[in-house]
C-alpha positions in Angstrom: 17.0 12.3 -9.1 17.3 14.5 -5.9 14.2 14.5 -4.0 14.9 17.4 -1.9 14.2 20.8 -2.5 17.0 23.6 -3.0 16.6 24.3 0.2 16.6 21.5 1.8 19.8 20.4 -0.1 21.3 23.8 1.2 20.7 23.0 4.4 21.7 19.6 4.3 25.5 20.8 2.5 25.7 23.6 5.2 25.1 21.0 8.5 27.5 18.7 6.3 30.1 21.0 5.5 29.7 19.7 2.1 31.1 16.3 2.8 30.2 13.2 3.3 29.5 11.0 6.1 32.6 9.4 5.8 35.0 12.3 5.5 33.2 13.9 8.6 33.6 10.2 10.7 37.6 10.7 9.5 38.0 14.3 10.2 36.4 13.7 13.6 39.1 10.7 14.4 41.9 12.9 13.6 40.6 15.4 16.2 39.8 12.1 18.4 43.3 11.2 17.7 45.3 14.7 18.4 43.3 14.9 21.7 44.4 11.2 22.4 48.0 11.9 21.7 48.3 15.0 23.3 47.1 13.3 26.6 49.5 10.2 26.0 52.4 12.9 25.5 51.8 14.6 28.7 51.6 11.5 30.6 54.6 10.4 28.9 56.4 13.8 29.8 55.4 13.9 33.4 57.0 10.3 34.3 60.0 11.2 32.2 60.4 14.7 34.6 59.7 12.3 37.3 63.2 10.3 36.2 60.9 7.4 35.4 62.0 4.9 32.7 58.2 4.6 30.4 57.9 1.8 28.1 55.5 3.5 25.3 53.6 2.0 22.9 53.1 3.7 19.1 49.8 2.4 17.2 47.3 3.2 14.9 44.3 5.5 15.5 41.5 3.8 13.3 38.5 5.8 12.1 35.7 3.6 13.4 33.4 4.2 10.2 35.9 4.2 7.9 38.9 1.8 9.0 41.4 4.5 7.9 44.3 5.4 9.4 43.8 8.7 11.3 47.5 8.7 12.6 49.7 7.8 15.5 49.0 7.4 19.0 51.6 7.3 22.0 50.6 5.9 25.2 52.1 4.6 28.2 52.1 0.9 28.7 54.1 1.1 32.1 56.8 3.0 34.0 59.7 1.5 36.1 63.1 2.7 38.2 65.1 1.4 36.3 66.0 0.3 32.3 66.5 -3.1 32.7 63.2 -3.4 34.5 61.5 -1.1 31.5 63.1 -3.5 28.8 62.1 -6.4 30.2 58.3 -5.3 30.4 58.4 -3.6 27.0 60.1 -7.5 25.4 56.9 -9.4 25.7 54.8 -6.0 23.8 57.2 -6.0 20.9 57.5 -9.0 19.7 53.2 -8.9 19.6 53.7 -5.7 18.0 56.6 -6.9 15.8 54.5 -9.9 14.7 51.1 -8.4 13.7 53.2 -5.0 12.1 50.9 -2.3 13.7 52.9 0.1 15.6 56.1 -0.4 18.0 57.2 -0.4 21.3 59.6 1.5 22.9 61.5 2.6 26.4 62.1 6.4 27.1 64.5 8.2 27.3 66.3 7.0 25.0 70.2 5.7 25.2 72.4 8.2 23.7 73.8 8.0 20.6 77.4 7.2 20.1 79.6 9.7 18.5 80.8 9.1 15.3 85.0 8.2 15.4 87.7 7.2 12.5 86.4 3.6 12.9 82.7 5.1 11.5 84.8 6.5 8.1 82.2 6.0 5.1 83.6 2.5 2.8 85.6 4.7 -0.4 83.4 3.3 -3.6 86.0 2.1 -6.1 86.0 4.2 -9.8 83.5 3.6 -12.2 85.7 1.5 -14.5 86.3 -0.9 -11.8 82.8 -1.4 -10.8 81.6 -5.1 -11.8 78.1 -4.0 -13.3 
């Protein structure tokens, strides 16, 4: 039984944007969230430009009311000269990350890739008759 009028019920859905409380407390942590890592990608950038080495972290953005995920956050956990010193701060980090699962840690830039030689070739699969199962 609604104990509202029309009216009121109208108003109530407009302020609302006919959705809950909850999906308003979530749609309001993913804007929290995008602010959050656009800030943590500038910083990020600036000490990269800088020739910094940045140990980043990656977590979770929680929705406070809801406990849902609202995405990925990257922030800046410290910067160094050079990689060595970067790895050995970001060590300690990841294995707490590593152990409770809820996001990773990371130094930027990245190494480089190494390119693919004959060494890399793909194993050949042997023909159907001659596989065991």
């Amino acid at each position: 039984m609604n104990i509202r009028s029309e009216q009121e019920q109208e108003h109530f859905d407009h302020v609302a944007g006919s959705a809950s409380e909850f999906q308003n407390c979530f749609a309001e942590a993913g804007m929290v969230r995008a602010r959050l890592a656009s800030e943590g990608s500038a910083r990020i950038n600036a000490l990269l430009a800088a020739g910094r080495f940045v140990v980043v972290e990656e977590s979770p953005y929680y929705c406070k009311a809801t406990d849902a995920v609202a995405g990925m956050v990257k922030d800046v956990v410290s910067h160094h000269a050079s990689r060595e010193e970067a790895e050995a701060a970001a060590a300690p980090r990841a294995e707490v990350m590593e152990r409770y699962g809820d996001g990773y840690v990371c130094v930027l830039p990245a190494l480089p890739v190494r390119p693919l030689d004959a060494s890399d070739a793909p194993a050949v699969c042997p023909a159907d008759d001659a596989v065991p199962f």
